[in-house]
Structures are given as C-alpha cells and as structure tokens.
N, C-alpha and C positions, 0 to 999 in steps of 0.2 A: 751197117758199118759206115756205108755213104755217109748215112746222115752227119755219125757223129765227127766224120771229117771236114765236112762241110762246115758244121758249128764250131770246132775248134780253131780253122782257117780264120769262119769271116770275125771270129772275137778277137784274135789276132790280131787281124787287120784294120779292123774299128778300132781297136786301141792303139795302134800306131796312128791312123788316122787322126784321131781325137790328144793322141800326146806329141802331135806335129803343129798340129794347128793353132797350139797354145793354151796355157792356164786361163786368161783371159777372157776365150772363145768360149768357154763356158758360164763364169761368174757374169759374164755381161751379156748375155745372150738377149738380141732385141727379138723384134716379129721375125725378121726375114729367117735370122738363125733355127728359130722354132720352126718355122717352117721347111729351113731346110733336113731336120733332123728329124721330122713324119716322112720326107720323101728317103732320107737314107732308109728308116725302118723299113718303110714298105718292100725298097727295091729287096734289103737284106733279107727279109720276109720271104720274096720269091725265090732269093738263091742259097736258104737254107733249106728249104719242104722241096723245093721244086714240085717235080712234078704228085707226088706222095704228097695230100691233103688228110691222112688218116689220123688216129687220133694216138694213135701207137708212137708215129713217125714224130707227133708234137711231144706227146711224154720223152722220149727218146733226146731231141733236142734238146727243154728244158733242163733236163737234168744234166746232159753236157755241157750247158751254158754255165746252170748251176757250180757244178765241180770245176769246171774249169776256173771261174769266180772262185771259190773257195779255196784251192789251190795255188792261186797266185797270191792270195792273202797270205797265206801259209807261208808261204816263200818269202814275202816279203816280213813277216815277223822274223823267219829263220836267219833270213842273211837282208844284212843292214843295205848295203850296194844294190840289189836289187828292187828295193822298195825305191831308193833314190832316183835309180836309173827309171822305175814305171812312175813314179809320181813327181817327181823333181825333186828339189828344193827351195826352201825362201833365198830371193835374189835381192839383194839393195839395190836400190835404183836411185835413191839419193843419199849422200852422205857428209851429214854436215853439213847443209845446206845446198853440196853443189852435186849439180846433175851428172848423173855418168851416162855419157850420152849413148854410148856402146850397148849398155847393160838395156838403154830403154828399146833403141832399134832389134835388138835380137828379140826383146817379148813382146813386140809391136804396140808398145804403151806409150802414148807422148804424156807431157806437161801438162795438159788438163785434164787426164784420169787422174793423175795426181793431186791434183789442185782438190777434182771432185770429190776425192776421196778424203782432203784434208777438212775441206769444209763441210759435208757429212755432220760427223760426230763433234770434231773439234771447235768449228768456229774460223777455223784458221785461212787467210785470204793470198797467204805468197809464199811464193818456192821460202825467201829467206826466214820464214819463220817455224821452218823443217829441219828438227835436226836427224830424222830418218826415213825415207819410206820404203818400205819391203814391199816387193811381189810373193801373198805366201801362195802353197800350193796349193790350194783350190780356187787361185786367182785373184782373190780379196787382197788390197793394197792396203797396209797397215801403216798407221801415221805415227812417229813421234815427235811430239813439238820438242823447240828447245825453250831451255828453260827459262824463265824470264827474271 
C-alpha cells in the first residue's frame, strides 16, 4: 500500500511542478531542460521503489501511475473546469497588433518567441503585421497575420 501512496503523491506533485512552471517549459525545452528532467526522473525513481527493488513492487507502481493517468483523463472529459484548471487554456498575448504586456510576464514569453514563432511558418518579420498571437496549451504560439 506504500507503494501505491507514494506513486499517487509524487504524480501529484510532478504535475503541479510541471503545470507551475509553465506551457512554454515544455514546447521549448533546450539541453539544459532535458537534462534536467533525467535528473527529476531518477531522483522520482528513488522515492517511488525506495527501498523495494522487486518486480512486484514496479508492477504495483506502474499500474498506479497508469490509473491515476487514466483517471484524471476521465475527469477531465466529465467536468469541463477541471481539464481547464490541469491543462490551462489558450491565452492572447497579442491583440491586434498590440502587446499585452501582463499577459506575456505571467507565461514568461517575450517579444521574440513571438516574432520566432511568426516567422516560422508565416514569413512575417514585426509585431505590426500580427493581428493575433495565442499561447495554446501545449505551449505552441499560434500566429495570425492581419490581413493585407
């Protein structure tokens, strides 16, 4: 029963972790980030099994992980607030060409993840020729020009 306390805990808490830290922090993940998220595993590693190496004890977890995964799926089909509250929502961060400066400080995104993102796919080289860009939730910045 440890076990399976332990593994509902630290999912818990990695998902708070990982939905504090930003949409962003994932979509843009460089070296350093990958590396820092072999060192979370491992630590998480250790203070799931502890000290239990058996093969029982790993069946046992995985399928806590599993269901717990499953389960929050569940929920968030069933009730609409709750998917919001664990995944977010898409935020504007420009509108109609002008920056909302608020909106970008709170997802720690400046003016040239924007730019990068406009020139990407679009071609497009300045704020003024943006008539939207969205932070969606899996952190992809989404461009729309205005029109010409």
């Amino acid at each position: 029963m440890e076990t399976v306390i332990r593994g509902l805990v630290l999912y818990v808490l990695l998902m708070l972790i990982f939905r504090v830290s930003g949409k962003r922090t994932l979509y843009d993940a460089t070296v350093f980030d990958f590396v820092l998220l072999l060192i979370i595993a491992e630590t998480a590693e250790q203070a799931l099994v502890g000290e239990d190496q058996s093969m029982t004890n790993s069946f046992v977890l995985i399928i806590t992980l599993l269901l717990a995964d499953i389960t929050l799926s569940l929920l968030k089909q069933k009730f609409n607030y709750f998917g919001k509250v664990l995944d977010g929502v898409p935020i504007i961060l420009l509108d109609d060409g002008k920056v909302l400066h608020d909106r970008l400080k709170k997802v720690r995104v400046d003016e040239a993840d924007i730019l990068e993102s406009a020139r990407d796919p679009q071609g497009l080289q300045r704020l003024d020729q943006i008539k939207y860009a969205i932070l969606e939730k899996d952190g992809k910045i989404t461009i729309i020009p205005k029109e010409k």
